[in-house]
GUZA-22739 format. One record per residue (C-alpha): residue in one letter; x, y, z. Coordinates in steps of 0.05 Angstrom, whole numbers, padded with zeros to 5 digits, always signed. Layout:
N
AXYZ;...
//
This chain:
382
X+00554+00875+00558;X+00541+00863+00479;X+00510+00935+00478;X+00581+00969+00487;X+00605+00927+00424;X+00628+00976+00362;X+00630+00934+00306;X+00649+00974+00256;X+00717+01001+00285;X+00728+00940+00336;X+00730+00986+00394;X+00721+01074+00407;X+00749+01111+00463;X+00686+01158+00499;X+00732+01210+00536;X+00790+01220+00490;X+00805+01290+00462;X+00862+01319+00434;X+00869+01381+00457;X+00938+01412+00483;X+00940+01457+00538;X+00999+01501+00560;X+01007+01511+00634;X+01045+01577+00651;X+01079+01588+00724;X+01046+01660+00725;X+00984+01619+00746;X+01013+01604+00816;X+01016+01672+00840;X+00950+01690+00816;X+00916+01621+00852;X+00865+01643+00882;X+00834+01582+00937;X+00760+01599+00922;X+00769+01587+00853;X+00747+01527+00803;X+00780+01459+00800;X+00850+01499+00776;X+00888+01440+00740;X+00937+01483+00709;X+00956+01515+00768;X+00973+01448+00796;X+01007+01425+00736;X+01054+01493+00745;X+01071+01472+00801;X+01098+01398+00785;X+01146+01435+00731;X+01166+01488+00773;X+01183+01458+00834;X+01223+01397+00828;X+01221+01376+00897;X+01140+01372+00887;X+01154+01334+00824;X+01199+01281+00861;X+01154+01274+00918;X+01094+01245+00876;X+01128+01197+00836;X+01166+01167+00893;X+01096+01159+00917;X+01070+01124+00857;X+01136+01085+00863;X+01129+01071+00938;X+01052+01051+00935;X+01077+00989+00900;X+01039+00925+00862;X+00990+00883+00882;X+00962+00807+00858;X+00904+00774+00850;X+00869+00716+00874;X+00804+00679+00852;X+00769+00617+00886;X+00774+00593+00816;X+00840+00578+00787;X+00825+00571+00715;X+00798+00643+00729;X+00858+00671+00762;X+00901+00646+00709;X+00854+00687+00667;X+00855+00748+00706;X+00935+00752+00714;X+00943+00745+00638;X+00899+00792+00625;X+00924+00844+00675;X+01002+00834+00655;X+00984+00841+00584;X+00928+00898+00571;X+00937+00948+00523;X+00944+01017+00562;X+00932+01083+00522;X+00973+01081+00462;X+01034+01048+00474;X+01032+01020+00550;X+01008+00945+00563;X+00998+00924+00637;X+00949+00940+00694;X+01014+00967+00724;X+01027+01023+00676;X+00947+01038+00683;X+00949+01048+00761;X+01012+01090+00751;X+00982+01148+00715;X+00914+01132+00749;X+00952+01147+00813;X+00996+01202+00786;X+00928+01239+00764;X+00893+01232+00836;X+00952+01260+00864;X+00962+01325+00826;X+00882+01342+00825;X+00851+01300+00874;X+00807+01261+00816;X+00821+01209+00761;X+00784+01183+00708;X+00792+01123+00674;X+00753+01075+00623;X+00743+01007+00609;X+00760+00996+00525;X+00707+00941+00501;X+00726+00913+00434;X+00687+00885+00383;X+00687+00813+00410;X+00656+00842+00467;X+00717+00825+00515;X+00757+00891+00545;X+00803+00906+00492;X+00843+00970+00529;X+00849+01009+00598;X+00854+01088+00575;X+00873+01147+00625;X+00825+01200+00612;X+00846+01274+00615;X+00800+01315+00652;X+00809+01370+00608;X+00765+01322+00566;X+00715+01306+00628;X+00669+01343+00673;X+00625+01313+00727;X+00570+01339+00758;X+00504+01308+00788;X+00433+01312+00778;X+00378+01328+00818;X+00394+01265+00867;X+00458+01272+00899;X+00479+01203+00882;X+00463+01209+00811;X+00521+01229+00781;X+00535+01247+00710;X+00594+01242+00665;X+00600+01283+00609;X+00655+01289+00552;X+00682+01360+00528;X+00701+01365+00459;X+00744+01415+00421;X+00681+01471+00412;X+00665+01454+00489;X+00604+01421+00476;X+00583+01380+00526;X+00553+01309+00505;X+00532+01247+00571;X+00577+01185+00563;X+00528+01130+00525;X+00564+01076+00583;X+00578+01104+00650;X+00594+01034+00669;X+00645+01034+00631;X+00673+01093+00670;X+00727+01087+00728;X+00726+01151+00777;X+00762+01165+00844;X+00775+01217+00886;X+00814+01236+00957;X+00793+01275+01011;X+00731+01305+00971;X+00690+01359+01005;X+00627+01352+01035;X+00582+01357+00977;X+00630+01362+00923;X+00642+01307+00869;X+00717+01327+00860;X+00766+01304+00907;X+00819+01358+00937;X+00897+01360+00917;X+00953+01342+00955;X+00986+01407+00927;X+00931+01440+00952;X+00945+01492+01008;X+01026+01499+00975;X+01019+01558+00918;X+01032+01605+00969;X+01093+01578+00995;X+01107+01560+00930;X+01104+01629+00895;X+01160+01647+00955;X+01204+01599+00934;X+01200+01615+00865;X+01223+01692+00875;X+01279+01669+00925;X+01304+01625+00875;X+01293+01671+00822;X+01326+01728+00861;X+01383+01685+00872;X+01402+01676+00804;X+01387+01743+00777;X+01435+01770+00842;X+01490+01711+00815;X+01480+01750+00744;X+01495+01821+00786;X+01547+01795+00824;X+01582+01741+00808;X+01588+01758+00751;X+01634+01817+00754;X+01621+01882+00708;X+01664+01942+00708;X+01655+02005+00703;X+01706+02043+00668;X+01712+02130+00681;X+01750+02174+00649;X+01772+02243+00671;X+01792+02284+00624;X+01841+02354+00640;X+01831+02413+00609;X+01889+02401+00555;X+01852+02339+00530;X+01781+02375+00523;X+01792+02386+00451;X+01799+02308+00429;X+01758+02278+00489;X+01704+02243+00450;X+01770+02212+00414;X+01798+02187+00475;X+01742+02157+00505;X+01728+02120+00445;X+01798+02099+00445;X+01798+02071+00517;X+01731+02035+00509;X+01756+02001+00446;X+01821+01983+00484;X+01783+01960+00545;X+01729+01917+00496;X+01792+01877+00469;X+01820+01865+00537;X+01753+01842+00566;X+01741+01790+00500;X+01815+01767+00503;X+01823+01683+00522;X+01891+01704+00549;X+01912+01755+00607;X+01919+01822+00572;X+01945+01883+00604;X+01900+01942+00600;X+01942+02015+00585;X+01919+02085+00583;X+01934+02157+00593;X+01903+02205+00633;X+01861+02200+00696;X+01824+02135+00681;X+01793+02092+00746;X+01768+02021+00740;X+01720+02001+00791;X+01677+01928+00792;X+01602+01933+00794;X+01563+01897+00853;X+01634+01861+00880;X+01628+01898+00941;X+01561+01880+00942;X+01535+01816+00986;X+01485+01763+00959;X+01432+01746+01020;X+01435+01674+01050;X+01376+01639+01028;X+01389+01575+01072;X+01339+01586+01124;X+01282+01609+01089;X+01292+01557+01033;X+01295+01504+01083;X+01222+01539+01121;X+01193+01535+01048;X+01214+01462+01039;X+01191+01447+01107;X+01125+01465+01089;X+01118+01426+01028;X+01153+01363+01052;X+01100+01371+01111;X+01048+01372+01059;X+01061+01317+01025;X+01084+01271+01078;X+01148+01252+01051;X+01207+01244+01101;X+01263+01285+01068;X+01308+01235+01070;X+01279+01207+01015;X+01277+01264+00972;X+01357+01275+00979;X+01348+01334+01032;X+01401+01320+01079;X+01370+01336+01146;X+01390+01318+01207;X+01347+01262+01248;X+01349+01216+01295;X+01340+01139+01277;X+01272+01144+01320;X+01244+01204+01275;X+01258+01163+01212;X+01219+01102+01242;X+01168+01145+01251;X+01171+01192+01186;X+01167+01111+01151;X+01108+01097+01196;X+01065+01165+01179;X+01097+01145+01105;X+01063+01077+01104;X+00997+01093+01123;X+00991+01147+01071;X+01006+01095+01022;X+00953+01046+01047;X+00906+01102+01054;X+00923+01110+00973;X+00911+01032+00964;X+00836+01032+00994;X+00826+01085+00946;X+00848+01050+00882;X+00827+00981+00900;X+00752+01005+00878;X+00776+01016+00817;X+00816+00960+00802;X+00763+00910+00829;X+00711+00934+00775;X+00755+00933+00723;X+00772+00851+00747;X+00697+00847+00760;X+00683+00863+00690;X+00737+00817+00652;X+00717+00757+00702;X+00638+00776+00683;X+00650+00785+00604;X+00689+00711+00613;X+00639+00686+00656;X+00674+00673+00724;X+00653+00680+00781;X+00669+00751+00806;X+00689+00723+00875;X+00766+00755+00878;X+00817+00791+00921;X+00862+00838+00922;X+00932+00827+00953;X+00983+00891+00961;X+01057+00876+00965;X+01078+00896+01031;X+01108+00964+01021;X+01184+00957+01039;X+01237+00908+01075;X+01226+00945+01139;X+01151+00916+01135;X+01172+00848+01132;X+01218+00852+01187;X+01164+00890+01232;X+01110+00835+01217;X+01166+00779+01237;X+01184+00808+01298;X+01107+00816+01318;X+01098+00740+01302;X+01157+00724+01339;X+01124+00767+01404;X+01063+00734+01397;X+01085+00667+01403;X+01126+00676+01467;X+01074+00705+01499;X+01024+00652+01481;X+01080+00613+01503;X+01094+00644+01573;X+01019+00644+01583;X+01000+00567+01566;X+01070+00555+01618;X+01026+00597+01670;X+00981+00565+01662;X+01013+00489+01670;X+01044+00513+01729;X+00978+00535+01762;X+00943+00464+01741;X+00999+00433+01771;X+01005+00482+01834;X+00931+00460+01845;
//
């Protein structure tokens, strides 16, 4: 590992850039699904839909922590420092705050990228989140040979000089892809409906609720003469009455008829077809709504089972970042010169876990009880 040391600036970042996208919401309703990897569309989406939003960091929330163990203690004490005390990015320290964006990234596109910050002692000095803005992949003429390559601000294209230094995961890639697929994938079109309802809802508050009047005035034939006058008269009249804090009383002469604009007018219920749309996405996701506020009514059995289709999301999310966090212990116990021999330990995800695994112990051991009685009684039958 002395090759990746920079001496003269203690330690370089390969796949930063600093380049600062904008991600408009006119992007969703012109997604089309045989497009490129479309990471502002999916970014639009996060900021435009809340409920989207919500959903991925209770994931990142729900996926929980994890520990470490070693065969070697003096090397576990080693590891846990270092992973509770790691610089992250700028301002982050903690193997926690690393997995959290890691995660928040495979969620939204389906691929994160990560590296492994050697300093100049040689030792890992930083975990940084890559952007992929920053970082394309793409492989050679082997399959398995994949290469990494960093995009700077002219979009040239340049290999990374340590690709082993690079941390990379995906979910639910295609066959024959290197990027890994979404979980918003398969939602901008139920998405872009949701916008315009919502949309249309407010601009039909704007119409209707708030009231506008229209204000006609007939003039006879003896007022033909000073007409223009009088309607200027009664507008100005009208204006003050309108802009008044206090109840004012509006008075004219002549044939003048007030009528409100749009108050007979009804705005459409958009109950059901929000709820279909939310449906959808809550399906997509596979978050129970419950835990996203939406106040739907279930049974106690459909929650248990909403939590169970919950749960093994979440460990299907852990087998995908334990890769990653097992090279980057790998490499601090190698660089130390440990042993790599380690393990991974999850948290168990909630309360309702622990109870679960209690009540399975608690089965087990009467029936290994009722069966070694069984089979006393048939010794002794004998």
């Amino acid at each position: 590992m002395s090759r990746f040391k920079n001496k003269k600036n203690g330690f370089a970042v390969q796949t930063a850039g600093n380049e600062d996208h904008k991600h408009p919401f006119t992007c969703i309703r012109d997604y089309s699904p045989l497009g490129s990897f479309e990471k502002n569309l999916y970014r639009s989406l996060r900021e435009s839909i809340p409920v989207i939003d919500a959903a991925i960091y209770k994931i990142i929330r729900l996926v929980g922590s994890f520990n470490v163990k070693c065969s070697d203690r003096q090397a576990e004490r080693s590891l846990k420092n270092f992973l509770e005390n790691v610089r992250v990015n700028g301002i982050s320290y903690g193997i926690d705050s690393f997995i959290s964006q890691y995660l928040e990234q495979l969620l939204t596109y389906g691929t994160a990228v990560g590296e492994i910050v050697l300093g100049a002692d040689g030792n890992i000095a930083a975990l940084y989140n890559s952007s992929l803005d920053n970082v394309e992949l793409s492989s050679g003429v082997n399959p398995f040979d994949v290469h990494i390559e960093t995009i700077d601000e002219t979009g040239t294209r340049q290999l990374v000089k340590y690709p082993e230094l690079i941390l990379c995961s995906v979910i639910m890639p295609e066959a024959g892809r290197l990027y890994g697929t979404s979980v918003l994938r398969g939602l901008p079109f139920v998405s872009d409906i949701f916008l315009k309802i919502i949309n249309a809802v407010g601009t039909n508050w704007e119409r209707v609720g708030n009231v506008r009047f229209a204000v006609t005035y007939k003039p006879n034939e003896n007022d033909r003469g000073n007409t223009k006058e009088k309607a200027m008269m009664i507008a100005s009249e009208w204006s003050k009455a309108m802009k008044s804090r206090e109840p004012r009383d509006f008075i004219s002469v002549g044939d003048v008829s007030i009528k409100a604009i749009g108050a007979d007018n009804q705005i459409p219920d958009s109950e059901i077809p929000v709820r279909q749309i939310l449906e959808q996405i809550v399906a997509k996701l596979s978050i129970p709504p419950f835990l996203l506020g939406l106040t739907w009514s279930s049974t106690e059995r459909m929650s248990s089972q909403q939590a169970d289709i919950l749960t093994s999301e979440l460990e299907y999310y852990r087998r995908v970042l334990n890769q990653s966090i097992r090279k980057i212990c790998c490499t601090f116990l190698r660089l130390g010169g440990f042993d790599e021999d380690m393990e991974i330990v999850w948290e168990n995800i909630n309360l309702q876990d622990e109870v679960e695994l209690a009540q399975a112990r608690l089965y087990n051991a009467k029936a290994e009880e009722t069966e070694k009685r069984i089979k006393r009684e048939n010794v002794c039958g004998k």
